[in-house]
N, C-alpha and C positions, 0 to 999 in steps of 0.2 A: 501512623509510623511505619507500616508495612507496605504504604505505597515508597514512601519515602528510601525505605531500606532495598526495597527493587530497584526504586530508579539508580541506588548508590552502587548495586550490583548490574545494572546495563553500562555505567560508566563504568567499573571494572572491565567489564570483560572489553568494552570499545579499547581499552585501552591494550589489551591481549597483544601479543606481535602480530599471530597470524593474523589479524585486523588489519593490523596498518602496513602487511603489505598485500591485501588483497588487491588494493588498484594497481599492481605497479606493472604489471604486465601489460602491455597496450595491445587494444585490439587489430584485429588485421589492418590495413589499407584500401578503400578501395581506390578503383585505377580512376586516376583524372585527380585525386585526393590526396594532402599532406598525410602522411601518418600521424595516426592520432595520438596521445602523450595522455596518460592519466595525470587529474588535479594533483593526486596524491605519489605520481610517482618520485617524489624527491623530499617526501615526508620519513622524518629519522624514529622507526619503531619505539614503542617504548617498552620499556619490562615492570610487570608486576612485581620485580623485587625491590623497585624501589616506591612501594607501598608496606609503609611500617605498622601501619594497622588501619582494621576496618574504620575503626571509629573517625580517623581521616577524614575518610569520604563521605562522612554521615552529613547531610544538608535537612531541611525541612521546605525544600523548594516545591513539592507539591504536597504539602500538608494541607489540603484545603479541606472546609468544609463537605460534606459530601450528603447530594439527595439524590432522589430517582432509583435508587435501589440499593442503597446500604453501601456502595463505595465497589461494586463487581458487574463493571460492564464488558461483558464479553460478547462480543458480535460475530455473529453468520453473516457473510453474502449471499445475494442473489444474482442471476444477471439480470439487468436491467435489461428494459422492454426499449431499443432504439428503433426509429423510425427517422426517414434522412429526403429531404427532397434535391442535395445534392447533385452535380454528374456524376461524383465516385463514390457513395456512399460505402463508409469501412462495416460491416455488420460485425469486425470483431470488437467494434465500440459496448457490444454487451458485455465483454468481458473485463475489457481493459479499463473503462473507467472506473468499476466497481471497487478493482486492484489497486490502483492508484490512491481511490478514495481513502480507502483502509489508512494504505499509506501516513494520509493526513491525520485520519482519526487515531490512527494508533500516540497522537498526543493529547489525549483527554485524559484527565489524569487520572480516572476511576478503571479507563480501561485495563485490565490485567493482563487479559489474553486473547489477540484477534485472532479468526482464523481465517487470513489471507488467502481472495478468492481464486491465487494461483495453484496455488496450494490444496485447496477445497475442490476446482474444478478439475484438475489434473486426477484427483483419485476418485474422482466420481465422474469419470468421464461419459459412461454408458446412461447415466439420470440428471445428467445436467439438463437436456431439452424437456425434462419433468420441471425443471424449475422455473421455465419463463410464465409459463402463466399458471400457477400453481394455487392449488386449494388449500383454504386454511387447516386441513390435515396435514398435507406435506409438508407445507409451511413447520408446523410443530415435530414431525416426524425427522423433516431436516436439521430444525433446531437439535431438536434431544439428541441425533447423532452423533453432533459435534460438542455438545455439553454447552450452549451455546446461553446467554441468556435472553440475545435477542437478535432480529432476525435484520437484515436493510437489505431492501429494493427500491425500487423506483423506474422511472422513464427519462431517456433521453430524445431530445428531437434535435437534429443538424438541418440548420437552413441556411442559404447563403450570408445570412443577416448576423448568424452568432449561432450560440447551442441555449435551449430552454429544454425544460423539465418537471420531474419532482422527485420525491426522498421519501419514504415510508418506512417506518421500523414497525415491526410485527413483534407482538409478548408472546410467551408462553403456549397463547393456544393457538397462533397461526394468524390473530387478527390484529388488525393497524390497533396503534397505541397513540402513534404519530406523526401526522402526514403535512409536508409543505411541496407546497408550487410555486416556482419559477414560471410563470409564462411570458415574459420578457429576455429576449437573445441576449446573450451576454458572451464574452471570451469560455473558451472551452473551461480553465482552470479557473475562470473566476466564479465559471459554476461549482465547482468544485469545491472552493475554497467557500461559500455561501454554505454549501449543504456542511460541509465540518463545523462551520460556527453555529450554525442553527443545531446541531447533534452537540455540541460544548452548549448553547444554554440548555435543553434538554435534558443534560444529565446534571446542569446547576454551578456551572463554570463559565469564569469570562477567562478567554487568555487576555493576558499580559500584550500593551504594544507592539515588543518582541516579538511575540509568537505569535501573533495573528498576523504581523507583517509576514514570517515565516509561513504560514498558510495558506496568506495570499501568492505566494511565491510559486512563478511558473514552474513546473518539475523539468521541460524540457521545451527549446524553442523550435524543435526538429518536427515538422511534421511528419518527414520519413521516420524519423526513430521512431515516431509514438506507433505509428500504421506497423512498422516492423514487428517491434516488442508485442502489440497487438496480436501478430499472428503466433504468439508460443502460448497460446489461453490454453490451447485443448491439443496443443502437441505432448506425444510420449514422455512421462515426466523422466527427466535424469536424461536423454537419451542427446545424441550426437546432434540431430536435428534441432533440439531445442537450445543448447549450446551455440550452433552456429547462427540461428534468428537472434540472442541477445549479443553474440558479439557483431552480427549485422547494424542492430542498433544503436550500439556503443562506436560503430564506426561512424557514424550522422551525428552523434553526437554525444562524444567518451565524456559530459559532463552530466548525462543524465544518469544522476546519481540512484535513484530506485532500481534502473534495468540493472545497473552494477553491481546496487548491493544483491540484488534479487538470483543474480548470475553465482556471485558467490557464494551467498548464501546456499542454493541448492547446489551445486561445484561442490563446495566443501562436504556437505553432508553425504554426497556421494564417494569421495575419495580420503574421505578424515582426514585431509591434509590441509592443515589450518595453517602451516606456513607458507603454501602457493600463492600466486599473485595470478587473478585473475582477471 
């Protein structure tokens, strides 16, 4: 019932004004390029007064059974270890796809609280190159930092053929618990979407039709936006610089909805201004 009354309080607050208009600002232009238009920018706010009681919004939509650890999965990143035989190999692919991942995983429904590797790598910016190949000491050391209950790493490889890999999640003491490989090329995000479903049985969940369809679901079809958003991994958190690389990316492409919400997200924490549109 307490996943349930979180999820009932994430749909609150989505519903918040300063929420819905955080898209409606459009990013810059670039030259040669239509100005870009948020999805949401002609979306009509709504107001929490017209919520007459919590009990409303009470559902039982993730009441699910729960194993693999009492119903509290909270996840650490890592960066992943990429290797590329590419001509342009991105090396911010360690950072960025671990971020995205999260992303997906944060619908498992035992998760409680991730701690998003943008997030993580930005205030540990001086021990992150501790984490690529990292002993199952730090392994544990990083965990207990973050109050974390378990740890995800893995590898990516970029060939011209697709992207292969694997997924490992590290307990307690620093050591694998649970390890898959990919070594078949596949779509960037269908890798992605593969390592979430395999982390959904793991913790003892099937998603729904719906929602695995949603998983499979490309984040963004902008190679530049993903390479751009790529480059704010280990830029100054809050700062001018890292602002202007997410609205970079939102200009390739204003539908990629994670760089957006991720922009406002950190925008808003920095200015408490939850009615700006960013």
């Amino acid at each position: 019932m307490l996943a349930s009354r979180l999820a009932v309080l994430a749909l609150a607050l989505a519903v918040w004004p300063g929420n819905a208009l955080m898209g409606q600002d459009n990013p810059p232009a670039t030259p040669g390029k239509p100005p870009a238009r948020s999805p949401f920018a002609d979306v009509k706010p709504e107001s929490l007064t017209t919520i007459m009681k919590i009990s409303d919004l009470l559902c039982d939509c993730f009441d699910y059974p729960v194993t693999h650890g009492g119903g509290n999965f909270q996840p650490v990143f890592l960066p992943f270890y990429y290797t590329a035989t590419v001509r342009e190999p991105d090396l911010n692919q360690s950072y960025v796809f671990p971020h995205l991942l999260s992303t997906k995983m944060d619908w498992i429904p035992d998760n409680t609280c991730t701690r998003h590797p943008y997030f993580v790598f930005k205030r540990w910016r001086e021990l992150v190159s501790r984490l690529h190949n990292p002993t199952p000491a730090i392994i544990a050391a990083f965990m207990k930092g973050w109050q974390a209950t378990h740890a995800i790493g893995g590898a990516l490889r970029e060939t011209p053929e697709g992207w292969s890999g694997s997924l490992v999640a590290y307990g307690p003491e620093g050591l694998p618990i649970v390890t898959h490989e990919y070594p078949e090329p596949r779509d960037y995000f269908k890798l992605m979407s593969d390592m979430t479903l395999d982390m959904f049985a793991f913790r003892g969940y099937t998603p729904s039709p719906e929602l695995k369809a949603e998983l499979e679901r490309p984040l963004t079809k902008s190679k530049e936006a993903l390479r751009v958003f790529g480059k704010a991994a280990l830029v100054w958190e809050k700062s001018g610089s890292e602002w202007a690389l997410y609205e970079e990316a939102l200009s390739y492409d204003p539908d990629f909805a994670e760089a957006r919400y991720w922009y406002a997200n950190q925008k808003t924490w920095e200015t408490d201004n939850w009615t700006a549109g960013y």
